[in-house]
C-alpha positions in Angstrom: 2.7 -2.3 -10.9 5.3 -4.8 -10.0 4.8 -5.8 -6.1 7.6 -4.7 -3.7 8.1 -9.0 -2.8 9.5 -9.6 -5.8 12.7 -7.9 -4.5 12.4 -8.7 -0.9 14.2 -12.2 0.0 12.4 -12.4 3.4 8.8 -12.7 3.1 5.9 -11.1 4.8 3.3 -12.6 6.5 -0.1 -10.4 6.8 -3.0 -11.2 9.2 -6.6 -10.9 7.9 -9.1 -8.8 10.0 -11.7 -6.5 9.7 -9.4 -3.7 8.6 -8.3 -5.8 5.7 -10.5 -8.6 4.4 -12.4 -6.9 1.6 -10.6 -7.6 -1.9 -9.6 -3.9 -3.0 -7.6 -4.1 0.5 -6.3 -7.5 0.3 -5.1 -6.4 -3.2 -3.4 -3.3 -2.3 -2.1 -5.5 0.3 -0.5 -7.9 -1.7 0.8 -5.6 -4.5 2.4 -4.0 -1.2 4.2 -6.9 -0.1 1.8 -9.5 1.6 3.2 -13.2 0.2 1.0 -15.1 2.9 -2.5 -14.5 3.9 -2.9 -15.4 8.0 -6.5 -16.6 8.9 -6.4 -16.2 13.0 -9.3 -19.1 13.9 -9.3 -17.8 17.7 -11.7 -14.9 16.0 -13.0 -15.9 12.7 -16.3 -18.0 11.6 -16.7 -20.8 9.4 -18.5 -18.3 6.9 -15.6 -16.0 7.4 -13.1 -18.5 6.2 -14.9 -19.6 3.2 -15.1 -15.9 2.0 -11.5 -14.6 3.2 -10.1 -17.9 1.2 -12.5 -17.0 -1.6 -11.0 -13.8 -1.8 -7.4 -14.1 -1.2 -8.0 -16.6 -4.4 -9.5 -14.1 -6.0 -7.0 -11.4 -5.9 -4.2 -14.1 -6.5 -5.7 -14.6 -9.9 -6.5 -11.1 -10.5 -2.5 -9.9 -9.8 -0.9 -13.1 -11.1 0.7 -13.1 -7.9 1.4 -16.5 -5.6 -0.7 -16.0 -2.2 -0.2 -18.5 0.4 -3.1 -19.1 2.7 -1.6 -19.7 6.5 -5.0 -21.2 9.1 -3.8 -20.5 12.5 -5.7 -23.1 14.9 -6.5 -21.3 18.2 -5.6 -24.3 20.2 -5.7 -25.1 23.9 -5.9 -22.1 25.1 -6.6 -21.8 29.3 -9.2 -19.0 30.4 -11.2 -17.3 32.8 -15.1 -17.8 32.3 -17.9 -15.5 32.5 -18.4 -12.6 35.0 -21.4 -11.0 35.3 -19.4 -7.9 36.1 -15.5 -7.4 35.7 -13.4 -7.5 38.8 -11.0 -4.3 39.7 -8.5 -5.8 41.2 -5.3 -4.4 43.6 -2.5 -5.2 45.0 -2.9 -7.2 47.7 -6.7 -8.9 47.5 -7.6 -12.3 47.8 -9.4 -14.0 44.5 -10.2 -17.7 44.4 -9.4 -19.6 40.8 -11.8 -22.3 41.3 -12.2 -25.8 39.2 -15.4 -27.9 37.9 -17.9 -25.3 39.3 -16.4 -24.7 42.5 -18.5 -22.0 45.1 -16.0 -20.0 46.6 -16.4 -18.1 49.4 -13.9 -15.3 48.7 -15.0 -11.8 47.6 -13.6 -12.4 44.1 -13.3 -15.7 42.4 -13.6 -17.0 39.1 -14.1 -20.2 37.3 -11.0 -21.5 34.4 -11.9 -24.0 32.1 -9.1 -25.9 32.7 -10.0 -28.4 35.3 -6.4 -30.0 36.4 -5.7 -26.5 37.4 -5.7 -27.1 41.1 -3.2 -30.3 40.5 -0.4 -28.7 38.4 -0.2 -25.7 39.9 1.9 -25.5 43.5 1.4 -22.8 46.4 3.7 -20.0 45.3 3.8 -20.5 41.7 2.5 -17.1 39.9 0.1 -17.4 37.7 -0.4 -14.4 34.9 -3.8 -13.7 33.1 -4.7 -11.5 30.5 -2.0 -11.6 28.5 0.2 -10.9 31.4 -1.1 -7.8 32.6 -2.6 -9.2 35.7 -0.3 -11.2 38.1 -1.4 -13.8 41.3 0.8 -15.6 43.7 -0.8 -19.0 45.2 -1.4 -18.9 48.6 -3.3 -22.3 49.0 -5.0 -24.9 47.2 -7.9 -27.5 48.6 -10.1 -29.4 46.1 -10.9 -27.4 43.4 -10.0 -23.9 44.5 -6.5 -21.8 44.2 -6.6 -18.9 46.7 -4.7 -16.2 45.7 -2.9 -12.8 46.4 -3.0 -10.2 43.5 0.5 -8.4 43.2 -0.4 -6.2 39.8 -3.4 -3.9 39.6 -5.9 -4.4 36.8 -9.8 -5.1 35.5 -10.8 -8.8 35.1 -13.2 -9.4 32.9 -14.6 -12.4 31.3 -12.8 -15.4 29.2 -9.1 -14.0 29.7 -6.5 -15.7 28.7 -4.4 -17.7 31.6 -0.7 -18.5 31.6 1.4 -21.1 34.0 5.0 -20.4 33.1 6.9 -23.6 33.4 4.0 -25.2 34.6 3.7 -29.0 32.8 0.0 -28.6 31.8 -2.4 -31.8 30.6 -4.1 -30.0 27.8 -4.3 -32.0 24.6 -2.7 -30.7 21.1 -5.7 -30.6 19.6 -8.8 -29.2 20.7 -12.7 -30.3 19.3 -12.5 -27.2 17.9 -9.0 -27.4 15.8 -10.1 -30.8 14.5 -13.1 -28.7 12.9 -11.4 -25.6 11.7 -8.7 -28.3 10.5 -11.2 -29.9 8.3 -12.3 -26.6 6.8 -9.4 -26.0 5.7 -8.7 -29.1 4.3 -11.7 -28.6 2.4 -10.9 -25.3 1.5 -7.5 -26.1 0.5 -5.5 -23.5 2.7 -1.8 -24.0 1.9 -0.1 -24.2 5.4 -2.0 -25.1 8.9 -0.2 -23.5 12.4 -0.1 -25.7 15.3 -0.4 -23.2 18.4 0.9 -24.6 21.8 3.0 -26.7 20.4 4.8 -29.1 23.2 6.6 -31.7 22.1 7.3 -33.8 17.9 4.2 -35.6 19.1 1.7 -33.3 18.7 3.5 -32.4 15.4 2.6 -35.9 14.3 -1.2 -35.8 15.8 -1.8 -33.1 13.1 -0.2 -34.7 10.2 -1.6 -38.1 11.2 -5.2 -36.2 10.4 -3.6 -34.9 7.1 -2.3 -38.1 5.8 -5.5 -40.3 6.5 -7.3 -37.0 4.6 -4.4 -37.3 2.1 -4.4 -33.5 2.6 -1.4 -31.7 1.4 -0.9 -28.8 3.8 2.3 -27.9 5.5 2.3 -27.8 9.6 3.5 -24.9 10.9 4.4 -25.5 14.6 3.9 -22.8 16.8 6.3 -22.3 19.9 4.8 -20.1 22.7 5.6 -21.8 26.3 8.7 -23.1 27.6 7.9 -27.0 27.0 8.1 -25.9 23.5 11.7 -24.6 23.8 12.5 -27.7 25.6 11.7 -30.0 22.7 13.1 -27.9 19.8 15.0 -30.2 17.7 12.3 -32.9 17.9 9.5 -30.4 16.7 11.7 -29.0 14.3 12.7 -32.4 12.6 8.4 -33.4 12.2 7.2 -29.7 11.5 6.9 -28.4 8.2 8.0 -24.5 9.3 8.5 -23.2 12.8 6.8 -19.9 14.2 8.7 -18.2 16.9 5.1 -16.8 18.8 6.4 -14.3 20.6 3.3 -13.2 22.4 2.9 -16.0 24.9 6.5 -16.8 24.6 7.5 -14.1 26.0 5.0 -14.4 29.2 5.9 -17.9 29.6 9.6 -16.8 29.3 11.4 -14.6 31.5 11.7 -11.5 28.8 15.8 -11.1 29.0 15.5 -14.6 27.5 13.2 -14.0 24.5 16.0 -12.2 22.4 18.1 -15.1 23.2 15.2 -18.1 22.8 14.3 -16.0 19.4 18.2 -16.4 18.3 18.3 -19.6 19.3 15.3 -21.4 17.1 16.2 -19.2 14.3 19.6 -20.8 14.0 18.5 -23.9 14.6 16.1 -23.7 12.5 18.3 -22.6 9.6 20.8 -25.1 10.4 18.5 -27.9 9.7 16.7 -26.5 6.2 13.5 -25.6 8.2 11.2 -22.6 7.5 10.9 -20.3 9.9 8.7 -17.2 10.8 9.0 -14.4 13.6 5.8 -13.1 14.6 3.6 -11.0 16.7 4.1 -7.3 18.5 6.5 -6.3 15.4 4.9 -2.9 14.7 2.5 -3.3 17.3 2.1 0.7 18.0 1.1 0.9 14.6 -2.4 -0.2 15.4 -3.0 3.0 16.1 -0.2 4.9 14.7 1.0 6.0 11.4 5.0 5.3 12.3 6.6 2.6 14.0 8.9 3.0 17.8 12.3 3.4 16.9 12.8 -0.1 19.1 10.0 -1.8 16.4 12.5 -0.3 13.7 15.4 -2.4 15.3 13.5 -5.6 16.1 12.3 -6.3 12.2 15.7 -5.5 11.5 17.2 -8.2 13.7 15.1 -10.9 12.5 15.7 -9.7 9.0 19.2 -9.5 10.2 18.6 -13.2 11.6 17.5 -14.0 7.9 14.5 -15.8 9.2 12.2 -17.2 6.0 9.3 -14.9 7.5 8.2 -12.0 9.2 4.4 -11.5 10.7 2.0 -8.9 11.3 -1.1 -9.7 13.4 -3.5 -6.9 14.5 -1.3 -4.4 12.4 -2.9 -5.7 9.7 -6.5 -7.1 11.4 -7.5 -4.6 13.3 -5.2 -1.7 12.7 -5.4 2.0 11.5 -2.3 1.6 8.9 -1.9 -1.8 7.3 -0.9 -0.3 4.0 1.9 1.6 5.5 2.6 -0.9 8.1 3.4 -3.3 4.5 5.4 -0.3 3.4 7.4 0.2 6.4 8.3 -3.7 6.9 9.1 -3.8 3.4 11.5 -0.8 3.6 13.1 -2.3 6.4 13.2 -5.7 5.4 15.5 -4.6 1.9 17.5 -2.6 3.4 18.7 -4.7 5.8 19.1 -7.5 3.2 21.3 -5.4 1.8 24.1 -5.1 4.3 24.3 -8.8 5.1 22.9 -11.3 7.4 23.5 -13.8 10.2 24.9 -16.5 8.0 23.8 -19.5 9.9 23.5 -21.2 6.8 27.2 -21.6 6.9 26.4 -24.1 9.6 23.5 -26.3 7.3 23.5 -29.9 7.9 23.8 -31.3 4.4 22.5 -34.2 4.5 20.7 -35.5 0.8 22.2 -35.3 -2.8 19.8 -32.6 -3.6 20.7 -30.7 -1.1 24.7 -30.8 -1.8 24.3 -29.9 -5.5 21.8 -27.3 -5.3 24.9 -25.9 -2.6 27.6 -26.2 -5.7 24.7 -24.4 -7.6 24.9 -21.6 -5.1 28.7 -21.1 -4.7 29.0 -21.2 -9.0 26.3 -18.7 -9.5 28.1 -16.6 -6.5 31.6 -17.2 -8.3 30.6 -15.9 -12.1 27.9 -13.3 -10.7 25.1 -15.2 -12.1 22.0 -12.9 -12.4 19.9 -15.6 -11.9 19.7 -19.4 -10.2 16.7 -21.4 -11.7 15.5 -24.6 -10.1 12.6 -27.0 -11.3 10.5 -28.9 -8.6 7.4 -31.1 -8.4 7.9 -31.7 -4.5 9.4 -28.7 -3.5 12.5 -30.4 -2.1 14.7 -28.5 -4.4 13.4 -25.1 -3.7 14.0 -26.0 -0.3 17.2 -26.6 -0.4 18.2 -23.2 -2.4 16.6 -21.1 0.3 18.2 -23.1 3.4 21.3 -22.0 1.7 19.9 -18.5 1.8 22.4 -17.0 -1.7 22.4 -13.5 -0.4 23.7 -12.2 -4.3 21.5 -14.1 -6.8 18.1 -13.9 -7.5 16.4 -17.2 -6.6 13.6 -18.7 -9.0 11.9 -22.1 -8.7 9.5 -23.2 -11.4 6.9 -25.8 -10.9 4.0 -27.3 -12.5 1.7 -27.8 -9.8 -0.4 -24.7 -8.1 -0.9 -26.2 -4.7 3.2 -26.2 -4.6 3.6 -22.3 -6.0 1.6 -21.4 -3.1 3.5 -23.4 -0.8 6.7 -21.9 -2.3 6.0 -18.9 -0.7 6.8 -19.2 2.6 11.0 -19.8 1.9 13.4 -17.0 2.1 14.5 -15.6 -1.3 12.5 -17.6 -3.7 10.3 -16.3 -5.9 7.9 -18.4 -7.4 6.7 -19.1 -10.9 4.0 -22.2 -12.6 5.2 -23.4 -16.1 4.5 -26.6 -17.9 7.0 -28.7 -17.9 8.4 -30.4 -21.5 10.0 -33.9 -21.5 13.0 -32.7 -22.5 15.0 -30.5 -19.5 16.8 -28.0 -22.1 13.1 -26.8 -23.3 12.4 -26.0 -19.3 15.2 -24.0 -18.8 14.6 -22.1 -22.3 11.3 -21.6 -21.2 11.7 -20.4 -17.6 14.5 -17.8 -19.4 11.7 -17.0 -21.9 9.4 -16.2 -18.4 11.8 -13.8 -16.4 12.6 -12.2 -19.5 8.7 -11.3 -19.9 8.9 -10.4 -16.3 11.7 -8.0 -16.5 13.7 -10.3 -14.5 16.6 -10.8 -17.1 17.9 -9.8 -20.2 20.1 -10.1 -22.9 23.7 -11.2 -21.9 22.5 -11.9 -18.2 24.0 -15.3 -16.8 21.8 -17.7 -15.4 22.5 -20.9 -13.6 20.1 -23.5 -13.5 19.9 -27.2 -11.4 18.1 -29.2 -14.0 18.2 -33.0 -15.4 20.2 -33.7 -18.8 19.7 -37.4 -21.4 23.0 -39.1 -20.7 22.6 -42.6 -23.3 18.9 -42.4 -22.6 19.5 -42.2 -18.6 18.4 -38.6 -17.0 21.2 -37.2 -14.8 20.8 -34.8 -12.4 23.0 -31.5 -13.5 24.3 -28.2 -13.0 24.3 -25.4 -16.5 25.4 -22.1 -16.7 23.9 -20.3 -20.0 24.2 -17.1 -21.2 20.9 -14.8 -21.8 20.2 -14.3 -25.9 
């Protein structure tokens, strides 16, 4: 069975869990539309890794199908620590947040792990914890203890998750632990590595300085979730690799009449500049335990689709859920029919800035002017691939052929392309007879299709870079 991504130009982004990391799932999953495998390290082991990357291999091979592998680093995360009991708390009660093992002598208190706590936060500042369910104004600080007044009902239990919206916080980039998990995976060989928390192009550059003294080849994803993040956009977009827009701690750290608008926002940018870039998290989210999506999930897929980001993400849909399957089935629906009627078209607006980039563009507009069936590009670095999907063609095909595997797993993250490993021959015309040859065995063309293809021609024994048009025998 041919898998539903190989039509879809904006590609889908699955998160493993314990509904789906068995390989008859992950199979089904893929041949439903999965192009990139997510690995969430806030919840898996070491062990787990090894066998979910064993496996998404595995099923790669067995479907002849490109999987990438995404490892998303829980990073520095603030919390609540351990209660011997949870805490019901209403509207109106007094809890102490207290520092470096602070006694308090309030009725309900609580120890974060974050020990500057007490010095960036300022009486009145709200803070939010547990994913923003529960919400406490400061009403005094002294040493290491906040006092403060709950304003939203709700249970406290143990290591919650604590936000400080526009709060400058000291926490570094990279935890002990995301050094570790980042070594796995560099061991493992995982394609692309996600950055969460990510502040500023510097801790961009932390991550890749770990890569390049490993002479590790994964792609940095960076992860925007807090308003520091939003700030420093066109820094971290010019040192990451992709960008993910992480819309669950974005939107507590945001005020939420600003998320469509933030979301909008790094998109654009984001396609302006030739930058991969995924939506994620809460897409389907009532699909966890439902078979069918909320008419408002319907609409928010389709404006991202609409957005023509590179990617779109499913997290407990997919790890945790009742319907990943159908969840696949649904995005997918949505996704290609909203492809279909058109898209944002920020990559009017692309910032052409290289050679490459500027031909593969005259590529584009030919194969849109003679209705080419297909535009083929050839790539060792990926730069050229790149370039075809910043342009995002919304009427031809897009195929990129490449002789190295780490890269056709890397190619999977770009809008439109679908990806495809073939030797490559010393002399260009063989490559783009050969890459004919392979969609034709793929049922991707056929005789009397038009193809257009960005390769390299012998001019007097130099190679110039050039731009064919060949008809399908």
């Amino acid at each position: 069975m041919e898998s539903a991504n190989k039509a879809r130009k904006t590609k889908i982004i699955a998160t493993l869990g314990p509904a789906t990391s068995d390989a008859d799932t992950l199979a089904a999953m893929v041949e439903a539309g999965v192009n990139i495998a997510r690995i969430n390290m806030s919840h898996a082991t070491p062990d787990q890794v090894r066998k979910n990357v064993e496996t998404i291999r595995y099923v790669s091979d067995l479907l002849k199908q490109p999987v990438g592998i995404l490892m998303d680093l829980q990073g520095p995360a603030i919390r609540t620590g351990d209660l011997p009991t949870a805490l019901d708390l209403q509207p109106g009660n007094r809890i102490a947040l207290t520092v470096r093992g602070e006694v308090s002598e309030e009725e309900h208190s609580v120890d974060v792990n974050y020990e500057h706590l007490v010095d960036d936060i300022k009486v009145g500042d709200v803070v939010l914890v547990d994913n923003g369910g529960i919400h406490l104004k400061v009403l005094s600080k002294k040493r290491n203890q906040l006092t403060c007044e709950v304003l939203t009902e709700g249970v406290l239990g143990s290591r919650r998750h604590i936000n400080l919206p526009g709060v400058r916080v000291k926490l570094p980039a990279l935890t002990d632990k995301d050094i570790q998990d980042v070594e796995l995976g560099i061991e493992l060989g995982v394609d692309f590595i996600a950055m969460s928390f990510c502040r500023e192009a510097e801790d961009v550059l932390k991550l890749k300085a770990i890569l390049d003294y490993r002479k590790a080849k994964q792609r940095v994803v960076a992860k925007l979730e807090d308003q520091e993040g939003i700030r420093n956009l066109a820094g971290i977009i010019e040192e990451a690799d992709a960008i993910m827009v992480a819309r669950g701690d974005l939107g507590i750290e945001c005020p939420y009449e600003e998320l469509p608008i933030i979301q909008r926002r790094i998109v654009k940018a984001c396609v302006t500049a030739g930058r991969p870039v995924i939506v994620a998290t809460h897409m389907l989210e009532s699909m966890i335990d439902n078979p069918s999506p909320t008419r408002a999930e319907i609409t928010d897929v389709s404006n991202a689709v609409f957005e023509q980001c590179d990617a779109i993400m499913l997290s407990g849909e997919t790890s945790v859920g009742k319907y990943p399957l159908k969840c696949l089935e649904i995005m997918d629906r949505i996704a290609q029919r909203v492809e279909r009627s058109g898209g944002a078209n920020y990559a009017e607006h692309a910032r052409l800035d290289t050679k490459g980039a500027k031909m593969v563009k005259a590529a584009v507009v030919m194969a849109r002017e003679i209705r080419a069936d297909a535009l083929i590009v050839f790539t060792r670095s990926g730069g050229m691939a790149r370039n075809a999907a910043w342009l995002r063609p919304e009427s031809t095909p897009l195929y990129a052929f490449t002789d190295r595997e780490r890269l056709l797993n890397q190619l999977t993250i770009h809008w439109g392309i679908a990806p495809f490993m073939m030797a490559f021959e010393d002399d260009p015309s063989l490559n783009v007879d050969h890459a004919i040859d392979i969609l034709k065995a793929h049922g991707k063309l056929k005789a009397g299709d038009t193809v257009v293809a960005v390769t390299e021609v012998s001019v007097r024994g130099r190679m110039i870079d050039t731009i064919l048009s060949e008809t399908v025998e």
